[in-house]
C-alpha positions in Angstrom: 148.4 34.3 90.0 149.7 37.4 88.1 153.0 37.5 89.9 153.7 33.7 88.6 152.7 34.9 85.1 154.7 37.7 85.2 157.8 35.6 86.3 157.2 33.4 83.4 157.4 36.0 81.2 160.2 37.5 82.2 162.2 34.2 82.1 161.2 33.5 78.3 162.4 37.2 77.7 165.7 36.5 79.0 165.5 33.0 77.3 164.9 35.0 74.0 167.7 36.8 75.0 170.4 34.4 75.3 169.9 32.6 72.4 170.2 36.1 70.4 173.4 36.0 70.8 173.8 31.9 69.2 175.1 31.3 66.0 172.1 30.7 64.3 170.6 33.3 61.4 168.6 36.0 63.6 165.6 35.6 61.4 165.8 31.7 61.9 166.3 32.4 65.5 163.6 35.3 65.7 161.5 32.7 64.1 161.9 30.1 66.6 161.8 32.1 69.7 158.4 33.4 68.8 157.1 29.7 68.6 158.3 28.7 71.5 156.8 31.8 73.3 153.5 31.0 71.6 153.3 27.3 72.9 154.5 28.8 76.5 151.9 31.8 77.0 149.4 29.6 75.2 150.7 26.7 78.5 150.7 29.3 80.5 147.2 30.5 79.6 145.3 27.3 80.7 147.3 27.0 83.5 145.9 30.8 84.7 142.1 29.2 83.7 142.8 26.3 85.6 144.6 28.7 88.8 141.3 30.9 88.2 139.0 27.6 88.5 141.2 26.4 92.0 140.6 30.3 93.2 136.9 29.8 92.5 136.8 26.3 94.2 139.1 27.8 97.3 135.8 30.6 97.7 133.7 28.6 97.3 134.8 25.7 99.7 135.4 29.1 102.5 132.0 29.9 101.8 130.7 26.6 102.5 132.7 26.7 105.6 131.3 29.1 106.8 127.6 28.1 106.2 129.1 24.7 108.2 129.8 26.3 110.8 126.3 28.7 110.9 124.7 25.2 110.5 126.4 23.8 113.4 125.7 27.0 115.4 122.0 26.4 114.9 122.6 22.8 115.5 123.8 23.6 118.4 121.0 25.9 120.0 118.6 23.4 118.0 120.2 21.1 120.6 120.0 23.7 123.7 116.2 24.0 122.6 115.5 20.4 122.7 117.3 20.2 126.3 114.9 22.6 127.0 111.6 21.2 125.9 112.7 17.7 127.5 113.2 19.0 130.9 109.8 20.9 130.3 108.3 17.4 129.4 109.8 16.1 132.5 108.4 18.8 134.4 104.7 18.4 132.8 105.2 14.7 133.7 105.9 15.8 137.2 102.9 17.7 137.3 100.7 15.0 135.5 101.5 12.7 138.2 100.6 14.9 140.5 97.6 16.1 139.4 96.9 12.1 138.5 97.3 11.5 142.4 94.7 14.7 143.4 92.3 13.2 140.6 92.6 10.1 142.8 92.5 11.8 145.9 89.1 13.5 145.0 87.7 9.9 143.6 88.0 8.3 146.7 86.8 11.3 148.6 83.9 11.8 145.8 82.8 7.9 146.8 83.3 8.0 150.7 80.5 11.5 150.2 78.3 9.1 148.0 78.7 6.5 150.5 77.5 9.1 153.1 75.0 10.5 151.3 73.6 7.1 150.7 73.8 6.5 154.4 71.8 9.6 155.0 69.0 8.6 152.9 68.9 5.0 154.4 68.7 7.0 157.7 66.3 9.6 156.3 63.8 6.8 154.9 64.0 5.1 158.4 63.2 8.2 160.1 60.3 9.2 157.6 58.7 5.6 158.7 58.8 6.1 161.8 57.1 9.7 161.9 56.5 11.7 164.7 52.8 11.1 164.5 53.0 7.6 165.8 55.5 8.4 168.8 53.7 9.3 172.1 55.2 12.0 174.4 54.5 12.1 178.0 54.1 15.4 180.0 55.0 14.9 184.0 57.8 12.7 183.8 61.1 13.7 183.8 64.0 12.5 181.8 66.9 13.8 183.5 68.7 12.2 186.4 68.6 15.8 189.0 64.5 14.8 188.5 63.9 11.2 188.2 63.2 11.2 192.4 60.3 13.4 191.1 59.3 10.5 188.8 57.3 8.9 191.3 55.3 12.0 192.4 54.2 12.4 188.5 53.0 8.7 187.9 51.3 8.9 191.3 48.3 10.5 190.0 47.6 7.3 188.2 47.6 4.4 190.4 44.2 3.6 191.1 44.3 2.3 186.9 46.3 -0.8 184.9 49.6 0.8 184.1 51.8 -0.7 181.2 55.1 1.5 180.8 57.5 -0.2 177.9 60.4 1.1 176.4 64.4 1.2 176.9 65.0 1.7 180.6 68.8 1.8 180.0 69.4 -0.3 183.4 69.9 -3.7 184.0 67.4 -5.5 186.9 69.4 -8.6 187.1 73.1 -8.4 186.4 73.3 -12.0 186.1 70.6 -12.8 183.3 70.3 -9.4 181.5 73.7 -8.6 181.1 76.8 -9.7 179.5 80.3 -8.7 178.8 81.5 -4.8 180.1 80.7 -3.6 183.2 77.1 -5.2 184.2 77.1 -3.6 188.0 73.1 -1.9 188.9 72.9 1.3 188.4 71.6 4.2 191.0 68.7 4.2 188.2 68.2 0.3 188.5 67.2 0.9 192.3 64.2 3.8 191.3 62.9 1.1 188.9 62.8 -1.5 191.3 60.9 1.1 193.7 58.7 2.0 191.2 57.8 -1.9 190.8 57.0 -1.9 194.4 55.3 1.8 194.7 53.1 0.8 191.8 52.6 -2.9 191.9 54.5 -3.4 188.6 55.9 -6.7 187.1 58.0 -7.3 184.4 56.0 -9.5 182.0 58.7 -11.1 179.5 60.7 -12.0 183.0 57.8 -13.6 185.1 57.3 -15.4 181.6 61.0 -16.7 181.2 62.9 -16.8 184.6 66.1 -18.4 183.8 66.0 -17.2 180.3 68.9 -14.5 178.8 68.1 -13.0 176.2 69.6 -9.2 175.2 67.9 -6.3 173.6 70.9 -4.2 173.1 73.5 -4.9 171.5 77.6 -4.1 169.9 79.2 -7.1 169.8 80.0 -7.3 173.5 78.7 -6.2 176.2 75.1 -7.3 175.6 72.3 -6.4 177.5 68.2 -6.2 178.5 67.9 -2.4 178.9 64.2 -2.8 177.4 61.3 -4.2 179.0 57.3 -3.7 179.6 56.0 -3.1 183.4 52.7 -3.4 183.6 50.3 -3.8 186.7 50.6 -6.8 188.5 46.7 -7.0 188.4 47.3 -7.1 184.1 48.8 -11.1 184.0 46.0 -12.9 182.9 45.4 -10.4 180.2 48.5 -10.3 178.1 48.3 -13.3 175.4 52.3 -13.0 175.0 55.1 -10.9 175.6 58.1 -11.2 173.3 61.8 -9.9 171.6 61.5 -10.1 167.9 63.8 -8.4 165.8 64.0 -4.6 164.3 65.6 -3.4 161.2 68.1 -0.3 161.5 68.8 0.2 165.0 70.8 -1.7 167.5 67.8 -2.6 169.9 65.5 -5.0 169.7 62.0 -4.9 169.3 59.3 -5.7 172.9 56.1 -6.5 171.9 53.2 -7.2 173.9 49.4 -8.5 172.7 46.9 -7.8 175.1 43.7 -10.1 174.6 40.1 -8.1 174.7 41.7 -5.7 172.0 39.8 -6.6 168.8 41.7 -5.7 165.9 39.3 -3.6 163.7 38.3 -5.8 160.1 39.7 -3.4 157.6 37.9 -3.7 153.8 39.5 -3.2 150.4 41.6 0.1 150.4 41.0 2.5 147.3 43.8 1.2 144.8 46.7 3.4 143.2 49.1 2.4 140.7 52.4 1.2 142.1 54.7 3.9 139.3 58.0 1.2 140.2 56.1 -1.2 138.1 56.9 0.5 134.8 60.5 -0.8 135.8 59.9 -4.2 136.6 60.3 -6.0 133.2 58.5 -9.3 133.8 55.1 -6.4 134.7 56.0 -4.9 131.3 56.4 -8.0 129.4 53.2 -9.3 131.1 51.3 -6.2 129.8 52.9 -6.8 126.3 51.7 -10.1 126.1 47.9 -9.1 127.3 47.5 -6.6 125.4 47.4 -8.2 122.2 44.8 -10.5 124.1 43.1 -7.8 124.5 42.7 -6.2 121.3 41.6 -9.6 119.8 39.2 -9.8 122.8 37.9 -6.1 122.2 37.9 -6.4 118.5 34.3 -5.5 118.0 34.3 -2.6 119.9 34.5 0.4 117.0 34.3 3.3 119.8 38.3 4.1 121.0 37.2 5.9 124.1 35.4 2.9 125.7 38.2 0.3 123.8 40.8 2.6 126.2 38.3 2.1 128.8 38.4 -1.5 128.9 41.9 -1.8 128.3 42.6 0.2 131.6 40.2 -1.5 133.4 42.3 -5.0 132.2 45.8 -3.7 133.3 43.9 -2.7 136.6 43.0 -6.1 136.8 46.3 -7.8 135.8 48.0 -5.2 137.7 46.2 -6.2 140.9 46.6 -9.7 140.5 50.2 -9.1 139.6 51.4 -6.9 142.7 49.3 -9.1 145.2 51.3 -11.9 143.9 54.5 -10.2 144.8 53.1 -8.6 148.0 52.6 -12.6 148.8 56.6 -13.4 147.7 57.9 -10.3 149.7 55.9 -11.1 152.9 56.9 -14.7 152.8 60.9 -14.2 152.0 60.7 -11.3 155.3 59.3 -13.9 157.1 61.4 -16.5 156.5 64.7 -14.2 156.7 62.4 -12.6 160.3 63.0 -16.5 161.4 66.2 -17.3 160.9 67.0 -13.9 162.5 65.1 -14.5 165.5 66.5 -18.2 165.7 70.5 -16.9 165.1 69.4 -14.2 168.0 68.8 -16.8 170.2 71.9 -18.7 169.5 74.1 -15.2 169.8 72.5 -15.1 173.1 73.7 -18.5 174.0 77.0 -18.9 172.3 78.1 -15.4 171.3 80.9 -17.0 168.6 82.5 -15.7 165.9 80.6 -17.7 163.6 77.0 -16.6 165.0 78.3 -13.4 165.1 79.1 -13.1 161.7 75.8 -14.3 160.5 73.7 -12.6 162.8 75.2 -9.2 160.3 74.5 -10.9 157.4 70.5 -11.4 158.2 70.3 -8.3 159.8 71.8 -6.5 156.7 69.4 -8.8 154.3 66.4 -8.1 156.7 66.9 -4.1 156.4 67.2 -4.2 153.0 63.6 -6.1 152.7 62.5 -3.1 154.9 64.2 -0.5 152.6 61.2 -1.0 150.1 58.2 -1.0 152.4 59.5 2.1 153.9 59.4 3.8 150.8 55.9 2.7 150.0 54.7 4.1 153.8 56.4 7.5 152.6 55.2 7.7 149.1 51.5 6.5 150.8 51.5 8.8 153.8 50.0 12.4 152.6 48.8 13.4 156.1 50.1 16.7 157.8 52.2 15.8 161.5 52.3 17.8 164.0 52.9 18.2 167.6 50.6 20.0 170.4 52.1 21.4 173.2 50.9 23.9 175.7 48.2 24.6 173.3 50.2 25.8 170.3 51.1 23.4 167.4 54.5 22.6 165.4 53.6 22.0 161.7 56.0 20.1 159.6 
């Protein structure tokens, strides 16, 4: 910018110079030249501003340059950052899915353990029902194969009295009515039986009873077979009122009973009663009680003592709750009857015609039928307070 003004300068100089030397009066001239230097440096003035201004604008346009081109730098890594988060987001997703899939995992393992555990408390309430203290154990008789030629030896002692031996022999006498499907071929065992019929004078009841009649104790689908029987003395006939297969809950045997007449069943009286505690969840009990009890109060009105107004009130949801759980008792007893029925009918008809179809709804009543059983097993456990035990060789197991 100065060297332009300087060169403007020194061209009006010369300019000044020149026309010195005109014709013109030098204070005329003089005159004139300084005028025109006036309107040129005042020109050239706001041109410098103006230069100034551009010079300002020039900086000031490099200095935003420059802050462009900071901005775009941090654009940049702002853009190498986010590159960064997303493939960390894609990696948490990874992960998430993952850990979605072991979540899954552990569900389905969590239910198969509640499924078990559920399993083992059906078969823990079974077992609990069927306590030690009402299983017999014989001492004499062996249970192993190496020993069973023994067998005879130990049951000797006993011959001159009635024997009745019951139970699952695990053989099959006659391979054409008490077996069917697998391999139904007599057994080495099947042979000592049959000797032991003939040592002891021993009969099977249920088969003297039905002689052309197959019917299976032991089941999986196929094979099917009578592995349990009574033998009793031949001598014992005329005694046994009947002698029958009826149905059991959670087991895959059948039930053998046998009724024996001259046994009188003992009259049993009025057992001491205890409150049933599931009845505080049964809401038609609850809603019964409601309703009473406002009865009551209206019936007990003029009774201004509250301990014997409590009295009679408890002695009234005795009553009702008597009346209540016999009526129930009466409902449960006559649905397991009727679902013990159609069991014992749709055995019979899987013993004929093993279908598909029989099959299929001999599970559904035995399920139904073991489920009816699920509640008066846990009555027998919550009822039974007694101590079993086991005596052997004069020393006893507690439990």
């Amino acid at each position: 910018m100065e060297t332009i003004l300087s060169s403007l300068k020194r061209t009006i100089s010369e300019r000044s110079n020149s026309d010195s030397s005109e014709s013109s009066s030098p204070r005329e001239k003089r005159s004139k030249s300084l005028a025109e230097e006036d309107e040129v440096l005042q020109a050239l003035n706001m041109a410098g501003n103006k230069l100034e201004k551009l010079d300002a604008i020039e900086a000031t346009l490099k200095d935003l340059t420059s802050r462009l081109g900071n901005v775009e730098s941090t654009i940049d890594k702002m853009k190498e950052d986010a590159r960064a988060v997303e493939s960390s987001i894609k990696g948490m997703d990874k992960s998430l899915t993952y850990l979605n899939k072991e979540v899954e995992e552990l569900r389905g393992t969590v239910e198969d353990k509640d499924k078990q555990i559920e399993y083992l408390h059906t078969q823990h309430l079974y077992l609990e029902s069927y306590s030690r203290r009402e299983n017999l154990k014989f001492f004499g008789i062996p249970e192993n194969e190496a020993s069973a030629s023994q067998g005879k030896d130990a049951v000797g002692t006993i011959d001159d009295y009635p024997i009745i031996v019951g139970g699952d022999f695990n053989v099959i006498l006659d391979p054409d009515l008490d077996g069917r499907g697998g391999n139904n071929r007599k057994k080495d065992s099947a042979i000592l039986v049959e000797d032991m019929h003939l040592d002891f004078d021993l009969v099977d009841i249920w088969r003297i009873r039905n002689p052309t009649t197959s019917r299976f104790t032991w089941r999986q689908k196929t094979p099917v077979v009578q592995s349990d029987f009574w033998l009793i003395s031949d001598s014992l006939q005329d005694e046994i009122i009947s002698a029958e297969i009826k149905t059991s809950i959670k087991t895959d045997h059948s039930a053998i009973t046998l009724s024996i007449c001259g046994l009188d069943e003992t009259e049993r009286g009025p057992n001491f009663w205890k409150f049933n505690s599931n009845l505080v969840n049964d809401s038609d009990y609850c809603e019964l009680l409601t309703t009473e009890y406002v009865n009551w109060l209206e019936e007990f009105k003029e009774v201004q003592d509250k301990r014997v107004l409590w009295d009679l009130i408890k002695y009234k949801i005795r009553q009702q709750t008597i009346t209540y759980s016999k009526g129930k008792a009466r409902e449960r007893r006559t649905k397991l009857q009727k679902v013990e029925d159609k069991l014992k009918e749709c055995t019979e008809k899987c013993d004929i015609d093993p279908n598909s179809g029989n099959l299929e709804e001999l599970d559904c009543l035995q399920t139904e039928y073991d489920q009816l059983y699920d509640y008066i097993t846990q009555g027998a456990i919550i009822r039974s307070r007694a101590t079993w035990y086991e005596m052997e060789t004069g020393r006893y197991h507690l439990n």
